[in-house]
C-alpha positions as CSV (number, residue, x, y, z in Angstrom):
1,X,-7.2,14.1,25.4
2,X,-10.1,14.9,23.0
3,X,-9.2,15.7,19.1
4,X,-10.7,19.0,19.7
5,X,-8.2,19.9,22.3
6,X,-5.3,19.8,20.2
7,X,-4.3,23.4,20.0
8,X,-4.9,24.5,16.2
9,X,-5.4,28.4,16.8
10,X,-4.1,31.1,14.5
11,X,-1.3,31.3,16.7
12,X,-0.1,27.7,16.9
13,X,-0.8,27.2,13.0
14,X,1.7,30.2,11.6
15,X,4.3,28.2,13.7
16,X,6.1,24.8,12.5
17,X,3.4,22.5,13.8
18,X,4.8,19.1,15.6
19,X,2.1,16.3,16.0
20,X,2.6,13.2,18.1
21,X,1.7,10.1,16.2
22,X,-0.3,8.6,19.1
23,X,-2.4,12.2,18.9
24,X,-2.6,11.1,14.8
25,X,-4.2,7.8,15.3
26,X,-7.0,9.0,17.3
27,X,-7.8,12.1,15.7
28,X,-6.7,12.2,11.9
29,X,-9.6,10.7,10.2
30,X,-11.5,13.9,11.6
31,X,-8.8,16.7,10.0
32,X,-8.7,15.7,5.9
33,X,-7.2,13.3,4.1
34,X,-4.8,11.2,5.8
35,X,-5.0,14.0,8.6
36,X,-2.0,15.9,7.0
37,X,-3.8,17.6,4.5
38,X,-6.6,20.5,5.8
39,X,-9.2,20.8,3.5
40,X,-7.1,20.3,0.5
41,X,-3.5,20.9,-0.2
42,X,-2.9,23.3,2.1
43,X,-0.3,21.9,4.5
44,X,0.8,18.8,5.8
45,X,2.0,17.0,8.9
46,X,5.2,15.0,9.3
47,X,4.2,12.2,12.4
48,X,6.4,10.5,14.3
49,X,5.7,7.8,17.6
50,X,5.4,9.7,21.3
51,X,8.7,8.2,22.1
52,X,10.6,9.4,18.9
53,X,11.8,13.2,18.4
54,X,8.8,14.5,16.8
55,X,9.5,16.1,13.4
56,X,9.4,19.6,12.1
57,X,7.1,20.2,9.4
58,X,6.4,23.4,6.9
59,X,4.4,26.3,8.3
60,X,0.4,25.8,7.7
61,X,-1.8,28.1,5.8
62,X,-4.5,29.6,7.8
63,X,-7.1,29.5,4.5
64,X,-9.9,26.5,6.2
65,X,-7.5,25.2,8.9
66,X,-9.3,27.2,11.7
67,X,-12.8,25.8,10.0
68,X,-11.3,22.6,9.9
69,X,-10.1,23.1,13.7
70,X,-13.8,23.9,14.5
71,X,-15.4,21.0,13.0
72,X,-12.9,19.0,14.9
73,X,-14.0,20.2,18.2
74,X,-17.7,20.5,17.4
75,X,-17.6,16.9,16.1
76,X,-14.6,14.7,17.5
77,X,-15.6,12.9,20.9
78,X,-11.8,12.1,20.8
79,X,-10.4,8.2,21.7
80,X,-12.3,8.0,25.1
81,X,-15.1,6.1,23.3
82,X,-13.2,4.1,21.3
83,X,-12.6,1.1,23.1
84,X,-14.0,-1.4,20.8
85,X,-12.7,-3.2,18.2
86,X,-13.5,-2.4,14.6
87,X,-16.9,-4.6,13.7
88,X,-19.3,-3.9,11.1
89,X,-17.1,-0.7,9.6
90,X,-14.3,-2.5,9.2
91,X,-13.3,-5.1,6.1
92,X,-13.7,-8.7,6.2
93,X,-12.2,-10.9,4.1
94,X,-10.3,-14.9,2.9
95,X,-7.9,-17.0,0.7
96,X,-4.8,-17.4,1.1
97,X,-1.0,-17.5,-1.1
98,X,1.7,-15.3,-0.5
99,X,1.6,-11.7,-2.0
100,X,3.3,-11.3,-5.5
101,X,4.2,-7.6,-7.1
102,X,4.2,-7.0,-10.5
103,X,4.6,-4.2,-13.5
104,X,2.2,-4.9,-15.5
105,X,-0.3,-1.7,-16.9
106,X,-3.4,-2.0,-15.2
107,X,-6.5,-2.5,-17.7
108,X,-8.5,0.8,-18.3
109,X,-11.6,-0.9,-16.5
110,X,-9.7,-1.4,-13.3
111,X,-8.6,0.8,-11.0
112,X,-4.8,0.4,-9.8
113,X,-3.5,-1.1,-6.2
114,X,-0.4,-1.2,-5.0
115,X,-0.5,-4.4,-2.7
116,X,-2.3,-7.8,-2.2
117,X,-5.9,-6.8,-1.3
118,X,-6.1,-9.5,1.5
119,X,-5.4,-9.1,5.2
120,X,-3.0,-11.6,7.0
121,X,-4.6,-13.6,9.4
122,X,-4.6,-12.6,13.1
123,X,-5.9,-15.6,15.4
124,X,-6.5,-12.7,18.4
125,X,-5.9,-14.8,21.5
126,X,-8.8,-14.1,23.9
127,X,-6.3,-12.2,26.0
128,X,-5.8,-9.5,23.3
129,X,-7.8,-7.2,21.8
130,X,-7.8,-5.3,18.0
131,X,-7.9,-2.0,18.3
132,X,-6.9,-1.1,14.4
133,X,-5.3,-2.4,11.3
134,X,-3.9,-0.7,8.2
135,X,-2.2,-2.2,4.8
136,X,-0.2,-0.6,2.2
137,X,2.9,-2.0,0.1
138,X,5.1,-2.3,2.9
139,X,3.4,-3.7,5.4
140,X,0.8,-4.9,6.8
141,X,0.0,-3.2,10.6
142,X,-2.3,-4.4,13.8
143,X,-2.8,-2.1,16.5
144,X,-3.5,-4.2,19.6
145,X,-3.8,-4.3,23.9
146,X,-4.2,-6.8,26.3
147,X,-7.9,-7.3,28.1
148,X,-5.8,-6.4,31.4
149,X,-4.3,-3.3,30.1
150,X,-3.6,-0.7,32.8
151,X,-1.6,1.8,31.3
152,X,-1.0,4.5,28.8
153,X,1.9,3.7,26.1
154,X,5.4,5.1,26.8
155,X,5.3,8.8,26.4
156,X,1.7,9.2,25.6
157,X,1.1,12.7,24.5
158,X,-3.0,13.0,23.4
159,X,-3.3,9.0,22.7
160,X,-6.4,9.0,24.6
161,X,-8.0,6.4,27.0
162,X,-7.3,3.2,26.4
163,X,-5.4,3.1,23.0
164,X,-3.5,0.6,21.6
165,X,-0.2,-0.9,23.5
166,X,1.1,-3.1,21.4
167,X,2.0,-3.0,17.6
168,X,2.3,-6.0,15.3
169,X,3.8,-5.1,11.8
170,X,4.6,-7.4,9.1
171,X,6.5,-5.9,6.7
172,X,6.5,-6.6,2.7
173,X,10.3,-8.7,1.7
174,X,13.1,-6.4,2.0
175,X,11.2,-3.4,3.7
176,X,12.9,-3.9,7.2
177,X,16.6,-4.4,8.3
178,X,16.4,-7.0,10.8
179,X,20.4,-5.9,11.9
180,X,19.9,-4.4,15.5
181,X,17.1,-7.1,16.1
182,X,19.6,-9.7,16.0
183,X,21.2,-8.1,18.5
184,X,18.3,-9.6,21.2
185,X,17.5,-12.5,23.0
186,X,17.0,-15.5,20.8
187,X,13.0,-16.3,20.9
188,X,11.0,-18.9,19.0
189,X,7.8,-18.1,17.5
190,X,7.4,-20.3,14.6
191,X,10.7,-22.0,13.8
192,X,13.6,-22.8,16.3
193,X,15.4,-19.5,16.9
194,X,13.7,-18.1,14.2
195,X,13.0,-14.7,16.6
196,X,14.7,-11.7,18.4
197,X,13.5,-9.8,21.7
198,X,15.2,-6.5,23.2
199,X,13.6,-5.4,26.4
200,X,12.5,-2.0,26.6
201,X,14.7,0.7,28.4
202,X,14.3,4.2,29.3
203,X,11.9,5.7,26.4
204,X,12.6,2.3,24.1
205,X,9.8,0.1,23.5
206,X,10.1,-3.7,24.1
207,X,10.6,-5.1,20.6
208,X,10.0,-8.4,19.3
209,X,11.3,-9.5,15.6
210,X,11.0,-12.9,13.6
211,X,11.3,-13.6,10.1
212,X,8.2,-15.5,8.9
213,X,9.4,-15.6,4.4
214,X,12.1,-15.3,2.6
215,X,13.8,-11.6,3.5
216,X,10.2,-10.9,5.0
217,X,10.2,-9.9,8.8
218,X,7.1,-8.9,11.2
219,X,7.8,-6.9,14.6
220,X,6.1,-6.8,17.9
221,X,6.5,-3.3,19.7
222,X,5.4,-3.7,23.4
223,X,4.8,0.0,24.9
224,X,3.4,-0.7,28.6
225,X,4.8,-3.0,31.2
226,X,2.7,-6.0,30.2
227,X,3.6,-5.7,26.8
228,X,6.4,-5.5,27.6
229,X,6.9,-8.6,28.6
230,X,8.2,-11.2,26.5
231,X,5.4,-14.0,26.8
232,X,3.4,-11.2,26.2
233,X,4.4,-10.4,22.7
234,X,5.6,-14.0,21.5
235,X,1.5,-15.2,22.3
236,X,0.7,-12.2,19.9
237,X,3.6,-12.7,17.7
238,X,2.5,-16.6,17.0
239,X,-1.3,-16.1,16.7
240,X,-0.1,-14.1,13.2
241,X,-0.3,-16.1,9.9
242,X,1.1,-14.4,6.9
243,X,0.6,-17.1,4.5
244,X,-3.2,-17.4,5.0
245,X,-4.9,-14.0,3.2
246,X,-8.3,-13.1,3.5
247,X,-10.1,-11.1,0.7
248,X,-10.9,-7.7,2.3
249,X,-14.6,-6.9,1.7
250,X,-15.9,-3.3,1.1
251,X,-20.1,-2.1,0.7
252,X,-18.5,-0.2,-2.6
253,X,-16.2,-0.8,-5.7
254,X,-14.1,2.3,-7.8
255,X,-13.5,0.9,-10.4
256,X,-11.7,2.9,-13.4
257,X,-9.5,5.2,-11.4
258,X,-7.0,7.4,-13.3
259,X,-3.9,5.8,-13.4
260,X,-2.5,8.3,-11.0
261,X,-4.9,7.6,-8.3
262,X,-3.9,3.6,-7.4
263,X,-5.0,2.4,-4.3
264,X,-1.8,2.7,-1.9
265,X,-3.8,1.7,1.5
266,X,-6.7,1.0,3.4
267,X,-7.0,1.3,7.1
268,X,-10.4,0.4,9.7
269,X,-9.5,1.8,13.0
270,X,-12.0,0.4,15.5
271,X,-16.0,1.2,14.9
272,X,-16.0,4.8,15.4
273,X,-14.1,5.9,13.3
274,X,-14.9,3.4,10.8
275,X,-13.0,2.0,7.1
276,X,-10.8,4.5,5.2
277,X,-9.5,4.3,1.4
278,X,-6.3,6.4,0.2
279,X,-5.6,6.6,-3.7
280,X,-2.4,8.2,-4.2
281,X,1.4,7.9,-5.2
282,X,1.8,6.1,-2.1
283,X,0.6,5.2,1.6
284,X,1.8,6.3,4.8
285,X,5.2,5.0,6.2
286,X,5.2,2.1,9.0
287,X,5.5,4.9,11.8
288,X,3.2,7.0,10.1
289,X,4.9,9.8,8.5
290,X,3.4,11.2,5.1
291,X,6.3,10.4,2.4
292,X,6.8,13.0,-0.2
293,X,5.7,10.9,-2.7
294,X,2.3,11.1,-1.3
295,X,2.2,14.8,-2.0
296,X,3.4,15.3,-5.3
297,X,0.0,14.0,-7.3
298,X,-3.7,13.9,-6.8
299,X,-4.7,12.1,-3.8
300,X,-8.2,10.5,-2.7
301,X,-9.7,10.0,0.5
302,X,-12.2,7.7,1.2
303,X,-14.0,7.4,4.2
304,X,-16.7,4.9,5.4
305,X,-18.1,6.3,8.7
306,X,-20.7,4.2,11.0
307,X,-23.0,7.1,11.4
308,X,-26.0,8.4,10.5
309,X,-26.5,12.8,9.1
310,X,-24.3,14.4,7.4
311,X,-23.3,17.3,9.9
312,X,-19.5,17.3,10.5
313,X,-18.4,15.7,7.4
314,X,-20.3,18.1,4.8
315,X,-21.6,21.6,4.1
316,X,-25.1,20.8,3.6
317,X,-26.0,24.4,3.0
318,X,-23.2,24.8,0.4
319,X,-23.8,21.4,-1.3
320,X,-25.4,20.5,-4.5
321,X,-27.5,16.9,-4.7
322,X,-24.6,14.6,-6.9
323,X,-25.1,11.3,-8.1
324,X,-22.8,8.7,-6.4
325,X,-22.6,5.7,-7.6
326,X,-26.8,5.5,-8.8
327,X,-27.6,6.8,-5.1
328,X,-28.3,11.1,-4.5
329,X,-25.9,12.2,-2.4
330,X,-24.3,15.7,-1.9
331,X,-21.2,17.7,-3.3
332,X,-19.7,20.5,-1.7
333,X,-17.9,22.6,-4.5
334,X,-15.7,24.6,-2.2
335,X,-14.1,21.6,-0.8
336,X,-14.1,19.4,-3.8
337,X,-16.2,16.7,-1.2
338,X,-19.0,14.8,-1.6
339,X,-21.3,12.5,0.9
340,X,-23.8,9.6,0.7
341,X,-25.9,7.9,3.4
342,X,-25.8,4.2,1.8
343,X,-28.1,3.3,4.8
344,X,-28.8,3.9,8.5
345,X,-25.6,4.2,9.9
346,X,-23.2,4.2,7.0
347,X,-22.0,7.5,5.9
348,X,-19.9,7.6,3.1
349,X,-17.3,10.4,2.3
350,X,-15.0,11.1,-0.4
351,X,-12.6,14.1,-1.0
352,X,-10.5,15.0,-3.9
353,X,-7.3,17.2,-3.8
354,X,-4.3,18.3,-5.8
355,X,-0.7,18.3,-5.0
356,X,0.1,19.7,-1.5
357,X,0.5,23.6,-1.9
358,X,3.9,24.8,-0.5
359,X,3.6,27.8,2.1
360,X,2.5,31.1,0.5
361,X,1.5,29.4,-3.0
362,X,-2.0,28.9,-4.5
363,X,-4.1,26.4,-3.9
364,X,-3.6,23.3,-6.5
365,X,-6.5,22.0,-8.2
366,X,-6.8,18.2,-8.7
367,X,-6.3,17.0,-12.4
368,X,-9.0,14.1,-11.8
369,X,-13.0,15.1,-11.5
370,X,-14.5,14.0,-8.7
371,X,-18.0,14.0,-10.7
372,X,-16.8,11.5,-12.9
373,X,-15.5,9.2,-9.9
374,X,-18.7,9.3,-7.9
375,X,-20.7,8.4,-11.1
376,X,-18.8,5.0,-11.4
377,X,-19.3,4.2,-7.8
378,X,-20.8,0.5,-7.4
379,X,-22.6,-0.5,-4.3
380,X,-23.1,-4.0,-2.7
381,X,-26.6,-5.5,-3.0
382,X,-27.1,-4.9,0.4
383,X,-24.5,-2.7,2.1
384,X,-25.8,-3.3,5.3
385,X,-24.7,-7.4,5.1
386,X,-20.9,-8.2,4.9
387,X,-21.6,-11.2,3.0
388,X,-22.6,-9.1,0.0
389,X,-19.8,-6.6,-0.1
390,X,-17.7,-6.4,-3.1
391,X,-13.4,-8.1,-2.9
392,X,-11.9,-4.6,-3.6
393,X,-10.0,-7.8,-5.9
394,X,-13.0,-7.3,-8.0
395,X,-12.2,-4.2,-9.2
396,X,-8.7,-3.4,-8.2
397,X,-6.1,-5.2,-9.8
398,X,-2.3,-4.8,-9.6
């Protein structure tokens, strides 16, 4: 199924609108920040996994959802050519410790983050391959298949060819009840016993659970028959190690963000689609369901996109040249959106909104100026060479 083919039409946007998650994965980046917000506050989607009930959400307002609609069809190939892992888009990073939260008020020079901005380490065994990855305060998230991959996941509604089968989530201490996991088989992964598997039946996904820290467990969710299987998810289970962090790596700083605007997660989801930022009260949930807290405040998407031209992702005929970060990019008024080629092949986007607008109500115009962000934008020496990007460490601090 192509992103464009998902039916948003007058008719299907005045109704409650139910959105697989599968169908999310593949096609949000395309439709707004976080893919539940059109253009702005004007709506939002619940999302729930293909083999969950999906979840009613509020009524849409038409405003720039059909434009928005449009742009997705004109410009979203879908998932069928996303069957590579993320590579030059996506961060890089390295240290290690194990990640500590604190209170303290962030200084006025750095901009606010809500989790430890360094990616476990996943040793992919050569019979697996990384699809996606995403990290907010919760938990950290890996979307993976086997090389030998054959089938759709369970219940597939518009996941496209050849997405992920298998998800590995580690979860922050004291973010997942490990009570019906004990109910499995007892497996090993990195201590004697220390592990749970429940085979899949019916619509249920094969699950794998271990607890790798103190009141700190990680999953493996096996949606096909091979990953189903539990060799399957124990050799993608043990090539995980939570206590060895590696610095994630960005082409661009923000620093001095309002206070409002922390940074709550950061996803790369394969190469076409590319590296995405979200400031806001919060991140997505682990089955990717937009929390109310996200909605409540300003929110800020930022999108690095592996392309080159600006059609699709900006107005260029209702745009104004903007400084971003030292570098002339573009800024679309109506949208509150602005652009900037860093280089051949490396788009960057960034859109500002307001609190989500219930049905029938106003817009909401953001608090923060989007002028003022872009102007404090730093760039790597040479954003076309990973080894010069910036630790979002350097100016992101907790």
């Amino acid at each position: 199924m192509y992103c464009g083919e998902h039916p948003f039409l007058p008719n299907a946007i005045r109704e409650p609108l139910r959105v697989p998650l599968t169908w999310y994965q593949c096609c949000s980046s395309r439709l707004g920040p976080m893919g539940a917000k059109f253009g702005g506050p004007l709506g939002r989607l619940e999302l729930v996994p293909a083999d969950r009930p999906l979840i009613m959400v509020p009524k849409m307002k038409l405003n720039r959802l059909v434009a928005w609609a449009m742009v997705a069809v004109a410009i979203a190939p879908g998932c069928r050519s996303q069957e590579s892992p993320p590579t030059s888009s996506s961060p890089q990073a390295a240290s290690s410790s194990s990640e500590q939260r604190s209170a303290a008020p962030v200084p006025a020079t750095e901009t606010g983050i809500q989790f430890d901005p360094r990616w476990m380490t996943l040793d992919t065994p050569p019979s697996w391959t990384e699809f996606d990855r995403a990290v907010t305060e919760d938990f950290q998230r890996y979307g993976m298949s086997p090389v030998d991959e054959t089938e759709l996941p369970r219940n597939c509604n518009g996941c496209g060819v050849k997405p992920p089968t298998a998800v590995l989530t580690a979860y922050a201490p004291g973010e997942f009840d490990p009570s019906e996991a004990r109910t499995g088989e007892p497996v090993t992964v990195s201590n004697d016993g220390d592990g749970f598997f429940r085979a899949a039946k019916g619509s249920n996904d094969a699950i794998l659970a271990w607890k790798y820290a103190d009141d700190a467990w990680a999953t493996v969710r096996g949606r096909t028959t091979v990953t189903s299987e539990p060799a399957r998810l124990t050799e993608l289970a043990r090539a995980l190690r939570p206590a060895d962090r590696v610095a994630i790596r960005l082409p661009l700083g923000i620093p001095a963000l309002p206070a409002s605007l922390p940074l709550a997660e950061i996803s790369a989801v394969r190469d076409t689609y590319g590296t995405t930022l979200i400031f806001a009260a919060c991140g997505k949930t682990d089955i990717g369901a937009i929390p109310d807290c996200y909605g409540g405040a300003d929110s800020m998407r930022v999108q690095i996109w592996p392309t080159d031209g600006y059609y699709g992702h900006i107005d260029e005929q209702d745009s104004v040249p903007v400084q971003i970060g030292g570098r002339d990019g573009l800024y679309e008024p109506a949208s509150n959106r602005a652009a900037v080629q860093v280089q051949p092949g490396t788009l960057v986007v960034f859109e500002l909104s307001g609190p989500f607008a219930e049905p029938g109500e106003p817009r909401t115009n953001p608090q923060s100026d989007l002028k003022e962000i872009l102007a404090k934008v730093t760039w790597a020496a040479n954003p076309g060479d990973q080894q010069t990007w910036i630790p979002v460490a350097d100016w992101a601090s907790r």
